[in-house]
TIVO-896308 format. One line per field, with one value per residue: residue number from 1; residue in one letter; y, x, z of N, C-alpha, C in turn. Coordinates in pm, whole numbers, plus 32768, in hexadecimal, padded with zeros to 4 digits. Layout:
num = [NUM, ...] $
residu = [a, ...] $
ny = [Y, ...] $
nx = [X, ...] $
nz = [Z, ...] $
cay = [Y, ...] $
cax = [X, ...] $
caz = [Z, ...] $
cy = [Y, ...] $
cx = [X, ...] $
cz = [Z, ...] $
END
This chain:
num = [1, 2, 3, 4, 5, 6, 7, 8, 9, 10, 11, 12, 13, 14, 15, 16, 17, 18, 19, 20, 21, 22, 23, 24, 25, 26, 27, 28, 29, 30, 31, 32, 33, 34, 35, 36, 37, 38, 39, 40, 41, 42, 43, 44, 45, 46, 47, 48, 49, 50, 51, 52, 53, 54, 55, 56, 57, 58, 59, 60, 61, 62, 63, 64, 65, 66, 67, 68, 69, 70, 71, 72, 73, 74, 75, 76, 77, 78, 79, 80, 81, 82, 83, 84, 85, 86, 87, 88, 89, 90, 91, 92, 93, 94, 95, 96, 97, 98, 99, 100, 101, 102, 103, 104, 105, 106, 107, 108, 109, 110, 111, 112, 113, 114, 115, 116, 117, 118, 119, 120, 121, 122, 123, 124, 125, 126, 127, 128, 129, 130, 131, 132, 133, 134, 135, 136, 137, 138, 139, 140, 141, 142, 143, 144, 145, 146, 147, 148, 149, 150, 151, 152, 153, 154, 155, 156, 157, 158, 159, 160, 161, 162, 163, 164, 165, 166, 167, 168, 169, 170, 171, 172, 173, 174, 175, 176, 177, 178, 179, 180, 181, 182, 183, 184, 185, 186, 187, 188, 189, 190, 191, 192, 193, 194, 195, 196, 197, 198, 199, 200, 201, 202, 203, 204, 205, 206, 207, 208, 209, 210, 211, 212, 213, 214, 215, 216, 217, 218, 219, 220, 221, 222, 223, 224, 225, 226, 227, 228, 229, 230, 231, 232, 233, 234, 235, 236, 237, 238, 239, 240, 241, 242] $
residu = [x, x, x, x, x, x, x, x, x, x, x, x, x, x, x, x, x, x, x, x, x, x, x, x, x, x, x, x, x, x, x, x, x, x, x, x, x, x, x, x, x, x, x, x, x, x, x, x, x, x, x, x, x, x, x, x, x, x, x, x, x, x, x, x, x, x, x, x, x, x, x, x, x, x, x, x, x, x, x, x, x, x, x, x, x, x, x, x, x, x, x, x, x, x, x, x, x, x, x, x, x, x, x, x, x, x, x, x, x, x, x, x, x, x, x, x, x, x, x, x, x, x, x, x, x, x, x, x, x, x, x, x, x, x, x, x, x, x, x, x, x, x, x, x, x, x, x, x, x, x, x, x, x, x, x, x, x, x, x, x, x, x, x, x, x, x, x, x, x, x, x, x, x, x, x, x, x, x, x, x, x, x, x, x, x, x, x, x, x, x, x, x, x, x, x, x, x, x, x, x, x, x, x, x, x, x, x, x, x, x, x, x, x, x, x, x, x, x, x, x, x, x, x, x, x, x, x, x, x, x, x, x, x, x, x, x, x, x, x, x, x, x] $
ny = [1D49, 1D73, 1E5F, 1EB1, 1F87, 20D2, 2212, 22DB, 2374, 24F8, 25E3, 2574, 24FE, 24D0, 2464, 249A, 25F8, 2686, 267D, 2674, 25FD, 24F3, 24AD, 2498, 2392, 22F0, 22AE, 224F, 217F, 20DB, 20EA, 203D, 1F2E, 1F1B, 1E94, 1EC7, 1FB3, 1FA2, 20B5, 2169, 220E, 22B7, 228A, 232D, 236B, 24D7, 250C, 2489, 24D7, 2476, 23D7, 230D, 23B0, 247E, 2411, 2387, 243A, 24B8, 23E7, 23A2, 24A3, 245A, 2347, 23B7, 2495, 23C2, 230E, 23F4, 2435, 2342, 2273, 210F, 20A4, 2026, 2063, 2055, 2076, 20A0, 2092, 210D, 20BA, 214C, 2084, 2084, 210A, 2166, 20D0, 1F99, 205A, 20D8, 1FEC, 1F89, 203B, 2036, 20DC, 20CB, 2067, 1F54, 1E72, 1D79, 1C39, 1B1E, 19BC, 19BB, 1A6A, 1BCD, 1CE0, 1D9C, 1EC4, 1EBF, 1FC0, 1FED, 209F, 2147, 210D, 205C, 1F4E, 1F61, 1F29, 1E2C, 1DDE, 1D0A, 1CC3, 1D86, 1D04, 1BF2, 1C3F, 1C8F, 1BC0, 1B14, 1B92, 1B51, 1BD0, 1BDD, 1C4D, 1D17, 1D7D, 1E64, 1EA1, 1E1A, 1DE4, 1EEB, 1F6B, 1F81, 1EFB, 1E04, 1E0F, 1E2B, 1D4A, 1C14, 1B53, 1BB3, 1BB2, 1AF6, 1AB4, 1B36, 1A9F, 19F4, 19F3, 1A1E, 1AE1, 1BA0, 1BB4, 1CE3, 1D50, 1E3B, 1EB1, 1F4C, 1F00, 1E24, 1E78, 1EEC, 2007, 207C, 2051, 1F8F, 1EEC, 1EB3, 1E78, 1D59, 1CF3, 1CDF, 1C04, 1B44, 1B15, 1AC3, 1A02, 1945, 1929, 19BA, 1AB5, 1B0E, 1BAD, 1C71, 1E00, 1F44, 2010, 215D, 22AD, 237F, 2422, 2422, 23AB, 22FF, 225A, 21A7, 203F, 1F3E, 1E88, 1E6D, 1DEE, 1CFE, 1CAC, 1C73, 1BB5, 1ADD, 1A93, 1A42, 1991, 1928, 190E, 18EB, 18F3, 1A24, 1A6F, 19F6, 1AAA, 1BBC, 1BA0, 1ABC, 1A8C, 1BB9, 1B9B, 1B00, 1B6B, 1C64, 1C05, 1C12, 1CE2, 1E3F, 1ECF, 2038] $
nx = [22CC, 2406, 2481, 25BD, 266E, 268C, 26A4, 25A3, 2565, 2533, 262D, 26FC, 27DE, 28A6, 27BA, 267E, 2626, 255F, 23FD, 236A, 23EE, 2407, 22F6, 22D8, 23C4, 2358, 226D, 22D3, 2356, 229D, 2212, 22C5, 226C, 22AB, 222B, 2295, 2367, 24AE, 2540, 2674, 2716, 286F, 2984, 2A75, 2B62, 2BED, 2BA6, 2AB3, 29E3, 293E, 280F, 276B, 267A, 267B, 2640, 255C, 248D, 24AA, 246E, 2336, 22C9, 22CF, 2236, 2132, 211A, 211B, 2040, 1F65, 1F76, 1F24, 1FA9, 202C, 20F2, 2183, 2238, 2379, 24AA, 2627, 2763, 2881, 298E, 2AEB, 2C43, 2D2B, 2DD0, 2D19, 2C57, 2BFE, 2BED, 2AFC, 2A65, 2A64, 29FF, 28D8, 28B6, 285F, 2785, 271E, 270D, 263E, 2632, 26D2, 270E, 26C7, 279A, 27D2, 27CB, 28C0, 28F9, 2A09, 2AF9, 2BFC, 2D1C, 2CD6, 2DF6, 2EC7, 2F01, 2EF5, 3013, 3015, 2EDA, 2EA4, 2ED4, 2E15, 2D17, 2D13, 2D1A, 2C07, 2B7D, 2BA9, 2AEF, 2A02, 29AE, 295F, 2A14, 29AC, 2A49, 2A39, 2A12, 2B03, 2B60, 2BAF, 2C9F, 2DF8, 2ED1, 2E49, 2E09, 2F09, 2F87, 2EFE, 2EEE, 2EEC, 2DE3, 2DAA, 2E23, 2DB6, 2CA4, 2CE7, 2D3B, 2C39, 2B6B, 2A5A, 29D9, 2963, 2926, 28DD, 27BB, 27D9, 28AC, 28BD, 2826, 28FF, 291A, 29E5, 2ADB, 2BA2, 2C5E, 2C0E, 2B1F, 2B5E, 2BEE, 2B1B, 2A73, 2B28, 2B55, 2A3E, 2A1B, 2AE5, 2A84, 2A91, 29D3, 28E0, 27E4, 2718, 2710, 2698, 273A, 26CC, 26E2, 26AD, 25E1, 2684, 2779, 2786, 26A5, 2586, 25B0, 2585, 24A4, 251A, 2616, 25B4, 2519, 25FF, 2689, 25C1, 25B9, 26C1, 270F, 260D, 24B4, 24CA, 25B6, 25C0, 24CB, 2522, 2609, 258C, 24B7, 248F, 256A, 257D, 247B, 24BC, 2543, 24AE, 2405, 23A6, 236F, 22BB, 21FD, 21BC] $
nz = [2663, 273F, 27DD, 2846, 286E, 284E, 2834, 2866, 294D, 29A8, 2967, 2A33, 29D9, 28AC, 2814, 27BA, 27EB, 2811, 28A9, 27C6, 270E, 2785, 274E, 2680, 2640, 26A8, 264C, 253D, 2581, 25E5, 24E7, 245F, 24A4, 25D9, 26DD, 27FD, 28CB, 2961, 2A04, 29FB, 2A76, 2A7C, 2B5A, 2BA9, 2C4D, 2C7A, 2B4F, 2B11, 2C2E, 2C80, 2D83, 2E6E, 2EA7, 2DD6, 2CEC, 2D3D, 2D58, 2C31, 2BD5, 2C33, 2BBF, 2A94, 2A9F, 2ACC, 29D8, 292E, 2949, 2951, 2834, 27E4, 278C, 272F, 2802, 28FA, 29F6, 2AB5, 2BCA, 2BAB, 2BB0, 2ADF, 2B2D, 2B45, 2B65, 2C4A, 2D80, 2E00, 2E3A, 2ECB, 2FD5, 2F8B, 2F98, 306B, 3132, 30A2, 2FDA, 2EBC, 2DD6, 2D62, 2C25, 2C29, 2C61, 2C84, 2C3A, 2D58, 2D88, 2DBF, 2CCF, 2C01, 2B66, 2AB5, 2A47, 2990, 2927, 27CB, 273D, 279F, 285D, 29A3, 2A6B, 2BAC, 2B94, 2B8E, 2CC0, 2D10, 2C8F, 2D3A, 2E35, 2E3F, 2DD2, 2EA9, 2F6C, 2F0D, 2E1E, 2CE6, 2BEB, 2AA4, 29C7, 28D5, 276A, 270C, 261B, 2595, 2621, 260D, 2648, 2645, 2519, 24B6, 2528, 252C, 2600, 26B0, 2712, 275D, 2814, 28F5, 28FE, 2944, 2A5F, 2A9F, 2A7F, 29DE, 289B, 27E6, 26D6, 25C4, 2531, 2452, 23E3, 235B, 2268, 21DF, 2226, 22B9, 227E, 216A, 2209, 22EF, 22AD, 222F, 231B, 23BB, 2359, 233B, 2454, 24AA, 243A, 24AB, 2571, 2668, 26A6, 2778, 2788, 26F0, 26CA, 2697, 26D9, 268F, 2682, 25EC, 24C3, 23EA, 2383, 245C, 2453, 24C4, 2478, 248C, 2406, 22D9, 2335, 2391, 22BD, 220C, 22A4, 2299, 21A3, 2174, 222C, 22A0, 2310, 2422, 249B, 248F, 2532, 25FF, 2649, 263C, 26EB, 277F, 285A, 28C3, 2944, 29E6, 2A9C, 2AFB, 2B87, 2C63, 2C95, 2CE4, 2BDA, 2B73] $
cay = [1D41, 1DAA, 1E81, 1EAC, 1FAD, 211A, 22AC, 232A, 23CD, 2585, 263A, 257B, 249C, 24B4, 248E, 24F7, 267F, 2707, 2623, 2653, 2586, 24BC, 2460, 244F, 2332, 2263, 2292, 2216, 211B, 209F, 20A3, 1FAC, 1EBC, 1EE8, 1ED1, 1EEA, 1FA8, 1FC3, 2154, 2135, 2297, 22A1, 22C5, 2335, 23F6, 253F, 2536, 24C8, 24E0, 241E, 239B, 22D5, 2404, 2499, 2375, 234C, 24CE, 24B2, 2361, 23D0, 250E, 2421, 2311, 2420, 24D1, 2344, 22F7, 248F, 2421, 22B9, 2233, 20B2, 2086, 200A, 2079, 206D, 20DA, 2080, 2118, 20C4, 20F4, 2151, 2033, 2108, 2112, 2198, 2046, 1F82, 20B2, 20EC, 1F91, 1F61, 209F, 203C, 215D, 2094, 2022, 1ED2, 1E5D, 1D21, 1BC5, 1AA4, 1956, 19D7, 1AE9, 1C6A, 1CF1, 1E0B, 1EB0, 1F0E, 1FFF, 1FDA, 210B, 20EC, 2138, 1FE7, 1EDA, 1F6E, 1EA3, 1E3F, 1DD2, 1C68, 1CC1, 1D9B, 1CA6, 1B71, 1C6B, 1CAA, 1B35, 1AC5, 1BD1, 1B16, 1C21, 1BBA, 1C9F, 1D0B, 1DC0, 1E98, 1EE0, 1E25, 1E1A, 1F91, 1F6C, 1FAF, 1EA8, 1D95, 1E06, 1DE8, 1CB8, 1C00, 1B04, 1C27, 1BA6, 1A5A, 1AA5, 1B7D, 1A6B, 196C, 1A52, 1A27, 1B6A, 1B52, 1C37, 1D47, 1D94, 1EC2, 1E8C, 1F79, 1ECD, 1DBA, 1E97, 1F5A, 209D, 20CB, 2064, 1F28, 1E79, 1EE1, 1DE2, 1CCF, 1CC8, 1C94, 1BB0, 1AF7, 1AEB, 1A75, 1953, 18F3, 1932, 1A05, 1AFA, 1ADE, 1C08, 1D1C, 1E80, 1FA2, 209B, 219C, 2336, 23E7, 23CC, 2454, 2384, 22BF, 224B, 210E, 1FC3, 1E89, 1E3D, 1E6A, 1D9E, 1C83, 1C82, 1C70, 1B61, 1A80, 1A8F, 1A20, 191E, 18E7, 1999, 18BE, 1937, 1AA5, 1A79, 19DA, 1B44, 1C05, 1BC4, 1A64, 1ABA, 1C33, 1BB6, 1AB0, 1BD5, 1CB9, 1BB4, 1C4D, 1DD1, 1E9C, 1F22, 2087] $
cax = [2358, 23EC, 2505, 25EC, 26E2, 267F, 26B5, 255C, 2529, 2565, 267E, 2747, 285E, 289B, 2757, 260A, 2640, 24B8, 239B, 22F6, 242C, 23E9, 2292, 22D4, 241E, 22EE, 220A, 22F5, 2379, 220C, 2202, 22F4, 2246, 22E4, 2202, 22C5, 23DB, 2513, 2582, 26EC, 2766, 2921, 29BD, 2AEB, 2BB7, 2C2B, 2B4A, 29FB, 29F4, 288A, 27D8, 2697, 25F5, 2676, 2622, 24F5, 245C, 249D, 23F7, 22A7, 227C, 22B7, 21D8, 20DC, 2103, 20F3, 1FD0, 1F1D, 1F3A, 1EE3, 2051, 1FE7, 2153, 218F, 22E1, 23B0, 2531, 268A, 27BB, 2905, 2A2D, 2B71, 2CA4, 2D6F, 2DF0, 2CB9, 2BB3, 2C08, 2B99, 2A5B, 2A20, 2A52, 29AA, 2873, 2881, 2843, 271C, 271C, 26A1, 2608, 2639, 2706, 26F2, 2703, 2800, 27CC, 2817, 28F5, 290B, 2AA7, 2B14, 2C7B, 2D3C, 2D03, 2E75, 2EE4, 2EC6, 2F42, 304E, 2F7C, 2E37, 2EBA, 2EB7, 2D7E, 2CBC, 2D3B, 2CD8, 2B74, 2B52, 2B8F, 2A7D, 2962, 298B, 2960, 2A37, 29C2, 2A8A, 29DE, 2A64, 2B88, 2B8E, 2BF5, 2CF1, 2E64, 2EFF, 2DED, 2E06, 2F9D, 2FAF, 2E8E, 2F24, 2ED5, 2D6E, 2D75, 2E63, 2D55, 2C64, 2D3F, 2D24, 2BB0, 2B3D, 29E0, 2A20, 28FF, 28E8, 2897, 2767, 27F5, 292C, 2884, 282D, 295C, 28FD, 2A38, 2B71, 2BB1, 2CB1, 2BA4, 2ACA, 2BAF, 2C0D, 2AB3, 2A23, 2B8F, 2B1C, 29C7, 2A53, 2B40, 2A0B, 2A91, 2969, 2885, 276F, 2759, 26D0, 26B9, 2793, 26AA, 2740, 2650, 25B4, 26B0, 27F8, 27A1, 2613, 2569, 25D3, 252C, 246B, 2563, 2651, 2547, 2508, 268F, 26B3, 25A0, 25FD, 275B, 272D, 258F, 2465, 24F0, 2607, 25B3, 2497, 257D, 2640, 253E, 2451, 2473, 25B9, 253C, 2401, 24C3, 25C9, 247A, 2387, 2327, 238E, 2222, 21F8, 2169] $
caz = [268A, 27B0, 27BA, 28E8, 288D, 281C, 2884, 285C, 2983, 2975, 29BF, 2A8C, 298E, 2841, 27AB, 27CD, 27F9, 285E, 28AF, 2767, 26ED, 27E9, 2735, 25D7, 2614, 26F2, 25CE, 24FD, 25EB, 25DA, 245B, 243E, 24EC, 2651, 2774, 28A9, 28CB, 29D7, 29E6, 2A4F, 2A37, 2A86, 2BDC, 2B7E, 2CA8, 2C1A, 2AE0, 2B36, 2CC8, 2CED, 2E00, 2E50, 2EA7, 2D71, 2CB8, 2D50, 2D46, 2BA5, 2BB0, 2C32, 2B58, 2A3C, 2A85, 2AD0, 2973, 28DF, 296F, 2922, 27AE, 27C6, 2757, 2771, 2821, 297E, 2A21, 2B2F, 2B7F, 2BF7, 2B88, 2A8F, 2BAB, 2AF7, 2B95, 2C7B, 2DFD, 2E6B, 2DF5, 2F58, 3042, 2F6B, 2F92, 3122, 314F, 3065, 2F87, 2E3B, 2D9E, 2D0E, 2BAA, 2C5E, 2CA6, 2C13, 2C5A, 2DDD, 2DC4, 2D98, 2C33, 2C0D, 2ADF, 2ADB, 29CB, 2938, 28E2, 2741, 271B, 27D6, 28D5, 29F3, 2AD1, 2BFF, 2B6F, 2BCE, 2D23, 2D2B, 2C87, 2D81, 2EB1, 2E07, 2DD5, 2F2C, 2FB2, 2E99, 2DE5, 2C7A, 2B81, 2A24, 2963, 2835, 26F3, 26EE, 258C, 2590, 2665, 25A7, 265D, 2621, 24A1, 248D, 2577, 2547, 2658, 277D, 2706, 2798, 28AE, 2943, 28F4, 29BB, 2AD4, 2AFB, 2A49, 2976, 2830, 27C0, 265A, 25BE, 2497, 23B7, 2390, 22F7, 21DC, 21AD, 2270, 22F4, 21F9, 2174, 224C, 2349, 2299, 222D, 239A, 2423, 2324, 237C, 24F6, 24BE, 23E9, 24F4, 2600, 26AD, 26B9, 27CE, 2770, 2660, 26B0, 264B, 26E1, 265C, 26A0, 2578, 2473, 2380, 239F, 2495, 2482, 24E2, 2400, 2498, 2396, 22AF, 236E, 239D, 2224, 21CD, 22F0, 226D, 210E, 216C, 22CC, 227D, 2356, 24A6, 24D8, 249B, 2579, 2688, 2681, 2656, 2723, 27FD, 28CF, 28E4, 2974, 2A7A, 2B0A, 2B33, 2B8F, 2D06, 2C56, 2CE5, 2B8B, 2B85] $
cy = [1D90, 1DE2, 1EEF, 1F02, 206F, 21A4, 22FC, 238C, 247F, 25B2, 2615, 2522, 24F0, 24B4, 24A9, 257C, 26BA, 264A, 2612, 2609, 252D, 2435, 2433, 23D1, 22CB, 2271, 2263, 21B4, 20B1, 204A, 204B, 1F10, 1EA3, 1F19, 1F13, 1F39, 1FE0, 2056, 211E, 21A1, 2252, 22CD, 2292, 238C, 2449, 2578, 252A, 247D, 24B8, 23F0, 2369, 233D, 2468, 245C, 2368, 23D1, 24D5, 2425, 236D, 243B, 24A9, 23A8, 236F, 245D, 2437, 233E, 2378, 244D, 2398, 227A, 219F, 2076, 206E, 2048, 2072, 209B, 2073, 20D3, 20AB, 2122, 2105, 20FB, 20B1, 20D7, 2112, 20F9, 2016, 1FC9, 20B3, 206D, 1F91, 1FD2, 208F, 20A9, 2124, 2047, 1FBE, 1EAD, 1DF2, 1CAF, 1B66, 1A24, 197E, 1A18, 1B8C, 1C7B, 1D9D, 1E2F, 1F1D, 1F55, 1FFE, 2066, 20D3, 20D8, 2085, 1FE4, 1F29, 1EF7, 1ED1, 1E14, 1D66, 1C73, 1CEC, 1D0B, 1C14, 1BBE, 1C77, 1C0C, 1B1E, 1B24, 1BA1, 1BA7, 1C10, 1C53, 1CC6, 1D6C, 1E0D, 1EB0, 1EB9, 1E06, 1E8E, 1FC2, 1F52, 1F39, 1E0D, 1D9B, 1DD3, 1D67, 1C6A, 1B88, 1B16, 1BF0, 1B32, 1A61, 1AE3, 1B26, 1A24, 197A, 1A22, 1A6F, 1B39, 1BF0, 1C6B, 1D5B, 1E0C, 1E99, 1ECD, 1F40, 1E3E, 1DDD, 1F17, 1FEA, 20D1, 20B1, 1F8F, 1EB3, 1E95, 1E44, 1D77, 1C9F, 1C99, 1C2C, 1B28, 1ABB, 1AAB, 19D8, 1924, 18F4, 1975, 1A87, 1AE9, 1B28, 1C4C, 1D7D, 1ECE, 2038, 2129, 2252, 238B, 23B3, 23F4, 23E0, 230C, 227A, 217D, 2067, 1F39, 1E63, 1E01, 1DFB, 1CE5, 1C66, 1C2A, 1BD9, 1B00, 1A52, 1A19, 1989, 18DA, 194B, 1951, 18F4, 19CE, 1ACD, 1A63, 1A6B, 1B87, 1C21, 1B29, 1A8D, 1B39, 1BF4, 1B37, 1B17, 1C26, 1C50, 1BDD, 1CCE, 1DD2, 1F1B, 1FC2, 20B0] $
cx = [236F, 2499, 2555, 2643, 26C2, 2686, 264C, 2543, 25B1, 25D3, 26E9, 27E2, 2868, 2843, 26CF, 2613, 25E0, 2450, 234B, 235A, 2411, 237E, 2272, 2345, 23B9, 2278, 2259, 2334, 22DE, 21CB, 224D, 22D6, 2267, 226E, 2224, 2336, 2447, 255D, 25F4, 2742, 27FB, 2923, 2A2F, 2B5B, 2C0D, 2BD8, 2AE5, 29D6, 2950, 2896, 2793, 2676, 2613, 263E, 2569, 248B, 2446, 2436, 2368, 2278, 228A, 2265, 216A, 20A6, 20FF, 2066, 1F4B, 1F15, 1F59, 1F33, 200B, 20AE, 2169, 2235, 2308, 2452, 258D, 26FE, 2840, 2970, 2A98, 2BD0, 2CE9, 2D80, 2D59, 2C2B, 2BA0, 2BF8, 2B09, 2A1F, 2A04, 29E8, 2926, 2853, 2886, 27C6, 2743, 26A3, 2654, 263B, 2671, 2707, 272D, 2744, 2791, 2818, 2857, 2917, 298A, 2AD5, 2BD0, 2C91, 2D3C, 2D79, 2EBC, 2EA7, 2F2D, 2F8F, 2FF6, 2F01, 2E3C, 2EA0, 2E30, 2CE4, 2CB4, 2D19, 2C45, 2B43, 2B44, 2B26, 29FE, 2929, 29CC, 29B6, 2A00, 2A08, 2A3D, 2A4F, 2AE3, 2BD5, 2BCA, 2C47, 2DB8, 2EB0, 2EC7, 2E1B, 2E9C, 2FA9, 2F2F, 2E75, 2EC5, 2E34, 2D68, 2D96, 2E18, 2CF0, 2C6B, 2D23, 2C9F, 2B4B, 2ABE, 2A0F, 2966, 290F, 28B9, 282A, 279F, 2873, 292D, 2881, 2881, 2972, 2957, 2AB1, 2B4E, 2C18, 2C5B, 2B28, 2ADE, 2BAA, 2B8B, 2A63, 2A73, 2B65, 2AA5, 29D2, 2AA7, 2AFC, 2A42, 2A31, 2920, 27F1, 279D, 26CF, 26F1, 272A, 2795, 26E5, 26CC, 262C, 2607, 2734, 27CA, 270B, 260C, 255C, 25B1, 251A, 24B9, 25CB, 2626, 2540, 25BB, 269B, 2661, 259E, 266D, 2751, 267E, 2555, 246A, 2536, 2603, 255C, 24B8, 25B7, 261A, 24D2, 243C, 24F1, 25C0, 24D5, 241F, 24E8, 2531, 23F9, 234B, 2368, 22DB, 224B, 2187, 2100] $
cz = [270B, 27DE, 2851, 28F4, 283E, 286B, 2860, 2897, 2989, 29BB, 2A40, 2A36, 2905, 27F1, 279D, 281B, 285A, 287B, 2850, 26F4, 2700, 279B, 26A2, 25E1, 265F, 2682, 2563, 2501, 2590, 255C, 2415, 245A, 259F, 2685, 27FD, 28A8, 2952, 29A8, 2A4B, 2A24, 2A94, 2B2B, 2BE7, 2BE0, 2C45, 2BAA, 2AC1, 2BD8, 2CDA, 2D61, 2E0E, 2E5A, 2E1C, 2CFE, 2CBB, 2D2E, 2C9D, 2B70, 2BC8, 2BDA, 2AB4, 2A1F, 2AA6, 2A38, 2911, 28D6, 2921, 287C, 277B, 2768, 2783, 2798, 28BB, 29AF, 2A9E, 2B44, 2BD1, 2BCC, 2B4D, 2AE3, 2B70, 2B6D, 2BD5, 2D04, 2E2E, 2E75, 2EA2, 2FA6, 3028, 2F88, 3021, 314E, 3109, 2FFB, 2ED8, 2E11, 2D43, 2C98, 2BDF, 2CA9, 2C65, 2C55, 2CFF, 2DF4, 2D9A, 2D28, 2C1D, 2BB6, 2AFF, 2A51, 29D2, 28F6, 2809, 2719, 2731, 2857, 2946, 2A60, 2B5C, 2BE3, 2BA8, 2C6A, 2D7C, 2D51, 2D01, 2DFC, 2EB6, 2E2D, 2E69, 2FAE, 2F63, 2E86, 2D56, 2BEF, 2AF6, 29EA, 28C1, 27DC, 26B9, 266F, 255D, 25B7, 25FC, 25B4, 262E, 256E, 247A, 24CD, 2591, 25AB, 26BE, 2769, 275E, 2801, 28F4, 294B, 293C, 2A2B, 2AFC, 2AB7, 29CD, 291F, 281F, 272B, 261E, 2539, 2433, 2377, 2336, 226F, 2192, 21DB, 227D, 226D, 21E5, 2192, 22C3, 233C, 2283, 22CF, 23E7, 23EA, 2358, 2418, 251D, 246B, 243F, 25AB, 2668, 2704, 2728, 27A3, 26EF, 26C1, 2681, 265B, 26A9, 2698, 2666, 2509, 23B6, 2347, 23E9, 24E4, 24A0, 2466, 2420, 2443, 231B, 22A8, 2380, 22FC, 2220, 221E, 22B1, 21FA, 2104, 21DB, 22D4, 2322, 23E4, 24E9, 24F4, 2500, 2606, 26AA, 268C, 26B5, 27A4, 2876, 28E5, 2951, 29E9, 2AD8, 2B15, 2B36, 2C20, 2CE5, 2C81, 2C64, 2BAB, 2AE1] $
END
């Protein structure tokens, strides 16, 4: 599997703390079955002030300490941008790493305050678009607004926007209008991918497999394999894995 959405690398977001975090959530990454995976720590102005070379400095000491104890995991990075004023400078200016490639655009993985849809996204997204720059959206099962209005789901869909998935919400991880809502979205195809949106391994560890089970149970081992692992492996099909 091949999983496009996780905060392994140390010390700079939310979740991997030290680097010997670092190497137990890619060893257990690993033991779920994922080969490849996209590190996409936050760049969040105000609360996590990344950079490529921030970005990129945490990304080499962690494929480094992969590699040292023969993790069989490939990786590479980009980053989950929080929606905000600032997206359109980082973009003209280049200061964003992209998850890959979509049928010809650039894929941008856009984070959604969980609280709500902020007003504006309509316009974002419609300025993104007309630079072929492909939107996805993560998580928007978790999202407060998506859960009360499960409308705001489609109208973002309408837009253009490819949705992300989280695996654990497949199997309840988070609450269960958490999971109604995304089993709801993958029955009305909305879905485009599932990852993992992995943080630690306490709360918030790696659930592919998991996710993949639950999915082919329910939709058969096509479809799960379609989210798991064939439109993962188009959007990073020229990714130089490390």
């Amino acid at each position: 599997m091949i999983d496009l959405h996780s905060h392994i690398l140390a010390g700079i977001d939310d979740g991997a703390r030290t680097l010997e975090e670092s190497i137990a959530l890619a060893k257990q990454a690993s033991e779920q079955g994922v080969t490849h995976m996209v590190c996409t720590p936050h760049i969040h102005p105000g609360t996590f002030d990344n950079t490529l070379t921030t970005i990129e400095k945490s990304f080499v000491a962690t494929v480094n300490a992969v590699h040292q104890h023969d993790i069989p995991l490939k990786l590479s990075y980009a980053c989950e941008v929080r929606l905000g004023i600032e997206v359109p400078e980082k973009i003209t200016s280049n200061a964003l790493p992209f998850l890959g490639h979509f049928q010809g655009k650039r894929v941008l993985l856009l984070e959604l305050p969980h609280s709500h849809i902020p007003v504006g996204v309509d316009s974002l997204v419609r300025w993104l678009t007309k630079r072929d720059i492909q939107v996805v959206i993560p998580h928007p099962e978790r999202n407060r607004d998506v859960l009360a209005h499960y409308e705001k789901a489609i109208w973002l869909k309408r837009l253009g926007v490819m949705f992300q998935a989280t695996a654990g919400a497949f199997s309840g991880t988070f609450s269960e209008s958490v999971k109604q809502c995304v089993w709801q979205m993958l029955e009305d195809k909305l879905i485009s991918y599932v990852a993992s949106d992995m943080h630690n391994l306490h709360k918030r560890p790696n659930e592919m497999k998991a996710a993949f089970d639950c999915i082919s149970k329910d939709k058969g081992e096509v479809v799960a394999n379609t989210l798991l692992h064939t439109v993962p492996a188009q959007i990073t099909e020229n990714t130089q894995w490390r």
